[in-house]
C-alpha distance (Angstrom), angle and dihedral (degrees) to the residues before:
residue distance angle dihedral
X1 . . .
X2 3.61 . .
X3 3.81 121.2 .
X4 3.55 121.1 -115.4
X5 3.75 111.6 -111.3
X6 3.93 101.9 -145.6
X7 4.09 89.1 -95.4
X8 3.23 142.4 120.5
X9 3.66 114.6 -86.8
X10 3.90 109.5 -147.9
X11 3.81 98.7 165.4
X12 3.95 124.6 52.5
X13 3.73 85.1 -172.2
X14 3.41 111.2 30.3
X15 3.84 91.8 -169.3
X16 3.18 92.3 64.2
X17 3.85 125.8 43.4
X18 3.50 139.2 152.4
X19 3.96 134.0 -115.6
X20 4.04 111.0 -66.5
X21 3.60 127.2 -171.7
X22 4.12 123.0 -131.9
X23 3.81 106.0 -105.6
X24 3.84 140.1 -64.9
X25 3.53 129.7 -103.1
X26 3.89 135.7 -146.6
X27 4.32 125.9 179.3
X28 4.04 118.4 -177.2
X29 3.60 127.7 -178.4
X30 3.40 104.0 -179.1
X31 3.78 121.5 148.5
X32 3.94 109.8 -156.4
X33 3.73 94.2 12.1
X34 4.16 129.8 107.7
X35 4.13 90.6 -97.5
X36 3.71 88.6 179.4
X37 3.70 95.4 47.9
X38 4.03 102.1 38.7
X39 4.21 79.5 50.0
X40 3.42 96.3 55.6
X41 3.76 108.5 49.6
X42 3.98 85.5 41.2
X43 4.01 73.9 64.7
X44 3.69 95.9 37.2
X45 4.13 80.2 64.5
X46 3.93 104.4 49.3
X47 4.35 88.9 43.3
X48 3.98 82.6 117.4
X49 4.27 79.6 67.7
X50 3.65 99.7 55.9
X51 3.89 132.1 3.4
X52 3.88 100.1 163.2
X53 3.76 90.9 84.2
X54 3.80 155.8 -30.3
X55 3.31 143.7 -135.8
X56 3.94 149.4 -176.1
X57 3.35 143.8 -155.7
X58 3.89 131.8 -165.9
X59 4.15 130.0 172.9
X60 3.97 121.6 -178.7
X61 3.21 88.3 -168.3
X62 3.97 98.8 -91.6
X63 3.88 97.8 66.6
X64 3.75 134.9 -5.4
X65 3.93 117.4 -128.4
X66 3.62 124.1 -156.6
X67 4.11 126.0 -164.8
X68 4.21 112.9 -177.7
X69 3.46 126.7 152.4
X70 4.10 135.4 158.3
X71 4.01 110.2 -71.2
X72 3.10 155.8 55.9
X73 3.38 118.0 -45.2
X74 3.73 103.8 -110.0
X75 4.03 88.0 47.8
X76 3.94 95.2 50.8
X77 4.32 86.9 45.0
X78 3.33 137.7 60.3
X79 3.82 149.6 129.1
X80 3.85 94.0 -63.5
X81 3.77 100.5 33.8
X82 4.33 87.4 46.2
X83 3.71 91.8 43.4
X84 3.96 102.7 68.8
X85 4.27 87.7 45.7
X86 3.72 90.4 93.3
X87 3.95 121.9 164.9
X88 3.98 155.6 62.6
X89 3.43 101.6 -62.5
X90 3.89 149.5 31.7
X91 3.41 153.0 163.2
X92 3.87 128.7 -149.2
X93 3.85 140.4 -159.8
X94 3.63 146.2 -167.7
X95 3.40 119.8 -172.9
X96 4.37 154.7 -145.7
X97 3.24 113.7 159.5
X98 4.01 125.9 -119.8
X99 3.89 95.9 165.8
X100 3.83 120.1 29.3
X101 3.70 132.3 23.0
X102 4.17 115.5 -76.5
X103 3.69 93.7 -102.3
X104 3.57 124.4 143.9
X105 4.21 86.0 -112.7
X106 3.74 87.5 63.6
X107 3.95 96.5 47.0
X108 3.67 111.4 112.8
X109 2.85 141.2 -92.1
X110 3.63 104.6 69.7
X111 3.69 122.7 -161.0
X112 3.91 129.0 -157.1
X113 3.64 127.3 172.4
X114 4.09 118.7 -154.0
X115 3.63 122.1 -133.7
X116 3.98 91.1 -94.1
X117 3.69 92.9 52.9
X118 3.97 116.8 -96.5
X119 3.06 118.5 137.4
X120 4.06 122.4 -136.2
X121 3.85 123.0 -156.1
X122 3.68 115.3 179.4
X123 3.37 138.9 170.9
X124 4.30 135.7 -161.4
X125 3.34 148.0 -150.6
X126 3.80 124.2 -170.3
X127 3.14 136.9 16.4
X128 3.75 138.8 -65.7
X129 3.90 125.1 -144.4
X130 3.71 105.3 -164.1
X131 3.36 101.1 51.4
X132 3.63 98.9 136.3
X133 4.03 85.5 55.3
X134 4.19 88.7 59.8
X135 3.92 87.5 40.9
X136 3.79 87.9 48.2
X137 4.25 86.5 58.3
X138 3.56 96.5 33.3
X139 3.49 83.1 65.5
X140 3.78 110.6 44.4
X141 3.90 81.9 50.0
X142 4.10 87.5 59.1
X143 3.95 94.4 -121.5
X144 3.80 103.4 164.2
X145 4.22 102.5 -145.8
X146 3.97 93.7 -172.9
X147 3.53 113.9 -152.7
X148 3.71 93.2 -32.0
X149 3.94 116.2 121.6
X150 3.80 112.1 175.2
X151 3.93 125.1 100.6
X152 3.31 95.2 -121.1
X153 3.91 90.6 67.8
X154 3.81 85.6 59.6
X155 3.50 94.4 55.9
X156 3.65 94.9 53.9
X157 3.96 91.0 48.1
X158 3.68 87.0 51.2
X159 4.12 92.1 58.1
X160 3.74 92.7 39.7
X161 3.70 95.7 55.2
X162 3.75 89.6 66.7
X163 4.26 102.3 73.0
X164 3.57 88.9 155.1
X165 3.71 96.2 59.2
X166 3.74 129.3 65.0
X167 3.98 112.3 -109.5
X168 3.39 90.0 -113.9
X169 3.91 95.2 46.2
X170 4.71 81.2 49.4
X171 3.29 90.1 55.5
X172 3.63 98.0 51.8
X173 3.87 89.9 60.8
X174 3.85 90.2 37.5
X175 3.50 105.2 48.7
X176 3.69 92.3 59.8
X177 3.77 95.6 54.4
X178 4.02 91.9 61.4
X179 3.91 120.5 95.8
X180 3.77 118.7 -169.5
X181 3.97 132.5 49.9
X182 3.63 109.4 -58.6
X183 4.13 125.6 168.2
X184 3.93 106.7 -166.0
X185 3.64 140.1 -174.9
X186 3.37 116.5 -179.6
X187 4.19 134.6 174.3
X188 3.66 140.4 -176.5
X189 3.95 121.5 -175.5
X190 3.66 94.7 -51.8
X191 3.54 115.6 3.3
X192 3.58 138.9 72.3
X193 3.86 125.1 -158.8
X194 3.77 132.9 -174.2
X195 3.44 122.8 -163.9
X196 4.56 133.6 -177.2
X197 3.52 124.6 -163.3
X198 3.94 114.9 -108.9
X199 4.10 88.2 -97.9
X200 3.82 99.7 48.4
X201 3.51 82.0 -146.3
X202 4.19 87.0 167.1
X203 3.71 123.6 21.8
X204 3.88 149.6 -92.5
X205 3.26 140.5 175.8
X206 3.80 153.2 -153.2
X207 3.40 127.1 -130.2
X208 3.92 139.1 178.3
X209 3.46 124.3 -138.5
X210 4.01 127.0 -164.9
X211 3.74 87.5 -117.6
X212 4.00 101.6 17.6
X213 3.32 150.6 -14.2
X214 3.77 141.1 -69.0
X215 3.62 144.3 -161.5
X216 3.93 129.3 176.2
X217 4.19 135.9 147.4
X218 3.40 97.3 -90.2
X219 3.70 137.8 52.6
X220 4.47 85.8 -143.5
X221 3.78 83.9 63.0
X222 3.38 96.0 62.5
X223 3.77 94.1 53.0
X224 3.74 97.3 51.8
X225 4.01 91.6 57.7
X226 4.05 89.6 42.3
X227 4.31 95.4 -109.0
X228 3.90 115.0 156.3
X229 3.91 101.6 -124.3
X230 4.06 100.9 -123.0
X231 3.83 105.4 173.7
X232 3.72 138.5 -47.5
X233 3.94 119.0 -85.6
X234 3.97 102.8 -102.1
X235 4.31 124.0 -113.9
X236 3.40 95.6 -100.6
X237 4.08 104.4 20.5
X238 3.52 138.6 129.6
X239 3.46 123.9 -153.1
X240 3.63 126.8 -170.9
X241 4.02 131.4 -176.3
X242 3.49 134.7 -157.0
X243 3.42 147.5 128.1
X244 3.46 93.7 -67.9
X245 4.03 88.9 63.2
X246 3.94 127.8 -109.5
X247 3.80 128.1 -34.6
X248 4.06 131.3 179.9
X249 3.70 125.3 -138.9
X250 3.53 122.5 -174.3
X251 4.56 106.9 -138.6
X252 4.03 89.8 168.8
X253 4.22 137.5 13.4
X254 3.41 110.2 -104.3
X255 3.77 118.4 -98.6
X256 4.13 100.4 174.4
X257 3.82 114.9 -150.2
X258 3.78 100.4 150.2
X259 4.19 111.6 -171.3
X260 3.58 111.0 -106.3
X261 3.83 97.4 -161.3
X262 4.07 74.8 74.5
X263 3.87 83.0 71.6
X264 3.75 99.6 48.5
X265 3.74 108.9 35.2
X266 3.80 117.4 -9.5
X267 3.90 111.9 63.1
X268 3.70 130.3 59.2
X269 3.79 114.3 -86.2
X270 3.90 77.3 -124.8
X271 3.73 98.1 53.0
X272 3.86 118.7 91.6
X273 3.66 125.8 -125.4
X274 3.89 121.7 -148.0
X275 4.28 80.2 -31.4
X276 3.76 86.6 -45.4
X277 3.75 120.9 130.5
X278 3.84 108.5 -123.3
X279 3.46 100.1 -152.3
X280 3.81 95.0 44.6
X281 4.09 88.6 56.0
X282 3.96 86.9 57.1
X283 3.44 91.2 54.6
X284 3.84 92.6 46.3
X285 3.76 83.2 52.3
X286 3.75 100.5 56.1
X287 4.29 87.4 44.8
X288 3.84 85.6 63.7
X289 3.19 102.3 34.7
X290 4.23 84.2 55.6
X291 4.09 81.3 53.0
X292 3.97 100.1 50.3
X293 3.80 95.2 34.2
X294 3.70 110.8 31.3
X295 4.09 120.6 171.1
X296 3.88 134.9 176.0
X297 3.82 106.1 -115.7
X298 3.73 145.7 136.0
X299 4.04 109.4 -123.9
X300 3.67 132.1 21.8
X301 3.65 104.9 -153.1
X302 4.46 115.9 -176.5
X303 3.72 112.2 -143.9
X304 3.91 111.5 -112.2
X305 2.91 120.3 -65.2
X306 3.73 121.9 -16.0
X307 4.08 95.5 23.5
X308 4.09 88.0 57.6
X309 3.98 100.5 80.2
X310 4.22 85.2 42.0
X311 4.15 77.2 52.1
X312 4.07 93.5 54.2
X313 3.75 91.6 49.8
X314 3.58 100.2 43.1
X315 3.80 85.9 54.4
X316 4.06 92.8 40.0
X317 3.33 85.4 61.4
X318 4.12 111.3 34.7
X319 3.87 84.4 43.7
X320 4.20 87.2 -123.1
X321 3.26 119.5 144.1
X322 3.77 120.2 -94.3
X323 3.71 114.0 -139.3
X324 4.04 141.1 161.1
X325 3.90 107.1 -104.1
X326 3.61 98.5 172.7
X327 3.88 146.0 30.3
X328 3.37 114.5 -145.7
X329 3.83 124.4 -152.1
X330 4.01 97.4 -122.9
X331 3.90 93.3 -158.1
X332 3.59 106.4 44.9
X333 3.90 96.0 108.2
X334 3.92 86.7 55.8
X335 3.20 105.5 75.7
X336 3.69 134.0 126.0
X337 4.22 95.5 -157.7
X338 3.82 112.0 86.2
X339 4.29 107.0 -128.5
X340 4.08 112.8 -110.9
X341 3.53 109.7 -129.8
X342 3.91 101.9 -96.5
X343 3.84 91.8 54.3
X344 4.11 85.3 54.9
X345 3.70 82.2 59.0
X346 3.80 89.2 60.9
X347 3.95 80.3 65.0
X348 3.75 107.5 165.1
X349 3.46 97.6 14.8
X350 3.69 94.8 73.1
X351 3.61 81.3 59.7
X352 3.89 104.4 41.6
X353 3.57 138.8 1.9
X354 3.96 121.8 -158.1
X355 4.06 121.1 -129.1
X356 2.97 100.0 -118.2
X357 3.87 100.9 -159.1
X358 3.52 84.4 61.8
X359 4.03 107.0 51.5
X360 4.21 94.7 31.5
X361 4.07 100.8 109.1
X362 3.32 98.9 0.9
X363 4.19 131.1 112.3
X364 3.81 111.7 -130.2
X365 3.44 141.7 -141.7
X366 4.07 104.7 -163.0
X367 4.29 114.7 -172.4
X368 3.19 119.3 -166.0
X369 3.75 132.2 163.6
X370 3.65 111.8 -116.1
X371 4.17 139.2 -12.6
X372 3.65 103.8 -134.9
X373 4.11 106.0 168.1
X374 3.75 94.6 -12.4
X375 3.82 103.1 -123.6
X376 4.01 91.1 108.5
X377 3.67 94.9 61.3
X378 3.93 97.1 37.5
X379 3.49 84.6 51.7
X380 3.86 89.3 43.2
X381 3.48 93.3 52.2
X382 3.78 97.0 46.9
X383 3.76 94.4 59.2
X384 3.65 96.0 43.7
X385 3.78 92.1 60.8
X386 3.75 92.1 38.5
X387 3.57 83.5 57.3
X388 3.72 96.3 55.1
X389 4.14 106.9 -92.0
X390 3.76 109.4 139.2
X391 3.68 104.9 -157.9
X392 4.62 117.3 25.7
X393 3.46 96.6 -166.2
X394 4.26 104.7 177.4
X395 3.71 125.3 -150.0
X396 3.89 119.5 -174.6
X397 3.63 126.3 -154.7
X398 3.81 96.9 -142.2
X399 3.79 129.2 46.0
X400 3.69 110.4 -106.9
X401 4.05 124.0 -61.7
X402 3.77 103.9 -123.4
X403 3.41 101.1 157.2
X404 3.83 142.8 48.1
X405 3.67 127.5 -99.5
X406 3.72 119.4 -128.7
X407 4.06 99.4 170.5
X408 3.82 90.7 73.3
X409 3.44 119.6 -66.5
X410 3.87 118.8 108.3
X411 3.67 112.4 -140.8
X412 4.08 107.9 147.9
X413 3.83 129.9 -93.2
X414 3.58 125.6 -67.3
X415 3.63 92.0 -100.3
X416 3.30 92.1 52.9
X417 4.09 101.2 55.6
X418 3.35 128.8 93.8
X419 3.44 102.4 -132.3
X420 3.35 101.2 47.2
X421 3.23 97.7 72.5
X422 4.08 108.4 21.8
X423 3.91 118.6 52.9
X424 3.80 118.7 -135.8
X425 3.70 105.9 -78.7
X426 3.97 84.4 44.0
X427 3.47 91.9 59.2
X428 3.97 96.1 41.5
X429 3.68 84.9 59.9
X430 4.11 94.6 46.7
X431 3.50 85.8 48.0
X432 4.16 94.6 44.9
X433 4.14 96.0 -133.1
X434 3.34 117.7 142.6
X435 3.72 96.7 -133.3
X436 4.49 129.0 8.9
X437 3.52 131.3 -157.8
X438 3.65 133.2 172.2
X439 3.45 124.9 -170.0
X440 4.28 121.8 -91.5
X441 4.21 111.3 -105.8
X442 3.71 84.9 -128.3
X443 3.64 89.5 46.4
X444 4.17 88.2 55.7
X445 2.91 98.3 44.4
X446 3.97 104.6 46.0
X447 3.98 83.2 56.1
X448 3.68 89.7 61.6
X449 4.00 88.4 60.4
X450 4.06 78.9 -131.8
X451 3.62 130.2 128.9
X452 3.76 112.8 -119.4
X453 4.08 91.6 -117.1
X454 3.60 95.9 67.7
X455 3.93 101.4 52.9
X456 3.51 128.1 71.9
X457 3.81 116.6 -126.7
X458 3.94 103.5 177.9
X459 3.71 88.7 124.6
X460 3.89 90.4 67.0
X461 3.60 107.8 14.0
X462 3.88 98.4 35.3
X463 3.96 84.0 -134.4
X464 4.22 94.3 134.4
X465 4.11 104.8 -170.7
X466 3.68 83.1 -152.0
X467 3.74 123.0 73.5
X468 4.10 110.1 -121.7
X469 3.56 115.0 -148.3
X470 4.30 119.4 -122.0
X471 4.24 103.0 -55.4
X472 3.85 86.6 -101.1
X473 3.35 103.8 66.6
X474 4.34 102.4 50.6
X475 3.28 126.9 52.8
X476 4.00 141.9 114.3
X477 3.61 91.2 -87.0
X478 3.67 104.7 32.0
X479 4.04 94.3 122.3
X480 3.69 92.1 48.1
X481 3.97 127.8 128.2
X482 3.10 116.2 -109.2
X483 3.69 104.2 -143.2
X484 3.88 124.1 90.0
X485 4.36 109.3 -85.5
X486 3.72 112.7 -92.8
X487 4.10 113.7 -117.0
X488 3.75 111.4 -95.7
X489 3.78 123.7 -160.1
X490 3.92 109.7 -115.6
X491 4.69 78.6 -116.7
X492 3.56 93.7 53.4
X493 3.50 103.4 80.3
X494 3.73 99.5 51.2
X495 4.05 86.6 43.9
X496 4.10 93.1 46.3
X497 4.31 87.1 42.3
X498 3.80 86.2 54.7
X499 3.70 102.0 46.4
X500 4.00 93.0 44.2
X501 3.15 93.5 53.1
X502 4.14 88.3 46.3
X503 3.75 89.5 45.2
X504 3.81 112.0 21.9
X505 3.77 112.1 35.2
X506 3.47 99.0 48.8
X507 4.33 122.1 100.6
């Protein structure tokens, strides 16, 4: 059995996880106000975004200060580690990885200092898709990007290696140069900047402050640190804040493909969406996909958690029943102990275990929001009947994922995903249900009160509005050393952590 290594397990099988997202970002320029503190519960509410790692940054205006580790972000903060972040302004991050390993060198923020002396702190999410392009300049201009191996860490070379500009007037000529989704937010001693990719493929948000300004990936974060929302930040815009106020600069023309996995599975039911209520589309969802596949049963039961608003609607509009079928263990992926191999066999019942007194008899209707590899739902549908059900029928709440994402989710390969290879009786039969529907396209995206042109499908149409480079030359691990890891003592980490952040992420 493998020893656990003092971090946070996110996975119970490794082999088999679910979609993540990238990361989630948080800017505050507020003057007067607890920067550090206002940045970290904005962080505390998009965790579901990123739970490999977080990070803050702080500047009074003298030097910027940034404390990351590996975590969650309530076990990398607390009183002590908060208390020393002192200042006007700040940016936050919490992260999964999409390109680099989840080391603590690839936790965000990043910090660069120019050859004059300001220091840049910058944090990203999404995903970039010429990456080998920006490593390609990085180095012909000589950068040295130490044992780091993410894309944001090129991005914040790339602004640094201008001293002679202003950041702003950097990331004008930088911004430009990156292909791929990318949310940033971005600070030196007294400014903050945000920044969206031309697409918008994921989103960000404005927020107002009594005393400042805000800006984070979600429109939920806002509300848990008390921001007014104002307006999302533009595809294509700029926005920089100082002590003169807020100003807009346009980098790129807008070309709006916004992701609509965002819709189904990634963003709080809370969060709004292009002024779209995320929880009401999931409910819209399950109503048509009650209309397009209808089935006599007893219970409609929604998959914890984002397959349980699909669940209400589905049973709004079939006229089933809606009932809880499971309780799910809401700490299991926070835990410090790694799982032996015969509690990974438990699988899904680490994670939820059915009531039985309500599921034995009874024919169910089971919504969930996507099938990745499959293993969930044949699992799923094993311990349902084992506890009893007579009929699993499964409705999902997206039509099927076919095709890799490159913008910053992490799915699996091709190869690797169910649908891509089985059609939908093929994968009712892997799975063992006794009927499978997944939501229509047109179905999806009518519940986002969207038009189709504006939303990027890649994920189920494998129609990606940005142009990938040859297969070679993207990838997770596409800035990663060769050689084979050197051994590190199970101390080193917390030692290393502690003098970086000492040494290296200090301006």
């Amino acid at each position: 059995m493998a020893r656990g290594d003092g971090r946070l397990t996110t996975e119970l099988d490794p082999d088999n996880p679910g979609p993540r997202d990238a990361c989630g970002v948080v800017g505050i320029w507020a003057p007067g106000e607890e920067v550090s503190k206002l940045t970290y519960f904005g962080l505390y509410a998009l965790q579901h975004r990123g739970q490999e790692a977080a990070g803050i940054a702080v500047s009074d205006g003298a030097r910027t200060v940034v404390y990351k580790d590996l975590g969650l972000v309530a076990q990398v903060f607390d009183e002590s580690t908060l208390a020393p972040l002192q200042g006007h302004l700040a940016i936050g991050h919490a992260r999964y990885s999409t390109t680099g390993a989840p080391t603590w060198e690839n936790s965000q923020p990043t910090i660069r200092s120019t050859t004059t002396g300001t220091a840049i702190a910058l944090a990203h999410n999404g995903n970039l898709v010429n990456t080998a392009d920006l490593l390609k300049e990085v180095d012909r201009l000589g950068i040295d990007m130490g044992a780091t191996t993410s894309d944001t860490h090129l991005v914040t070379a790339l602004l640094a290696a201008r001293p002679d500009e202003s950041v702003e007037a950097a990331a004008v000529r930088v911004l430009p140069q990156l292909r791929g989704a990318f949310c940033l937010v971005f600070m030196d001693e007294n400014t903050l900047y945000a920044a969206r990719d031309p697409q918008g493929v994921h989103p960000l948000v404005l927020g107002r402050l009594a005393s400042g300004w805000a800006v984070a990936s979600e429109t939920a974060a806002l509300d848990t640190i008390g921001a007014t929302f104002v307006r999302e930040v533009e595809p294509g815009e700029l926005l920089t804040i100082d002590e003169h106020g807020l100003r807009s600069t346009r980098f790129a023309n807008p070309e709006p493909k916004g992701c609509l996995f965002e819709y189904v599975y990634l963003a709080r039911p809370d969060t709004k969406l292009a002024g779209r209520n995320v929880y009401a589309t999931r409910v819209e969802v399950g109503r048509t996909l009650a209309r397009e596949h209808p089935v006599e049963a007893d219970l409609v039961i929604g998959v914890p958690e984002s397959g349980i608003p699909a669940a209400i609607g589905y049973a709004e509009e079939s006229g089933i029943p809606y009932g809880q079928g499971f309780t799910k263990n809401q700490y299991v992926g926070r835990t410090f102990i790694q799982p032996s191999q015969s509690l990974r066999q438990l699988g899904i019942r680490l994670k939820l275990n059915p009531l039985v007194d309500q599921i034995k008899g009874k024919r169910l209707v089971i919504v969930d929001d996507t099938i990745v590899r499959g293993n969930t739902q044949r699992a799923l549908v094993r311990m349902l009947r084992e506890a009893g059900a007579v009929e699993v029928h499964i409705r999902i709440s997206a039509p099927p994922v076919e095709w890799p994402c490159f913008y910053g989710i992490d799915f699996a390969t091709r190869a690797e995903l169910i649908a891509g290879s089985l059609d939908v009786d093929g994968i009712r039969a892997q799975i063992g249900a006794d009927s499978l529907g997944y939501v229509s396209m047109d179905g999806l995206v009518r519940a986002t009160e969207q038009p189709a042109s504006r939303l990027c499908m890649a994920c189920f149409d494998g129609k990606y509005p940005i142009e990938l480079p040859a297969a070679d030359l993207i990838g997770k691990h596409l800035m990663e050393p060769r050689p084979e890891p050197r051994p590190e003592p199970q101390s080193a980490r917390t030692t290393e952590a502690s003098t970086s952040v000492r040494e290296g992420t200090t301006a």
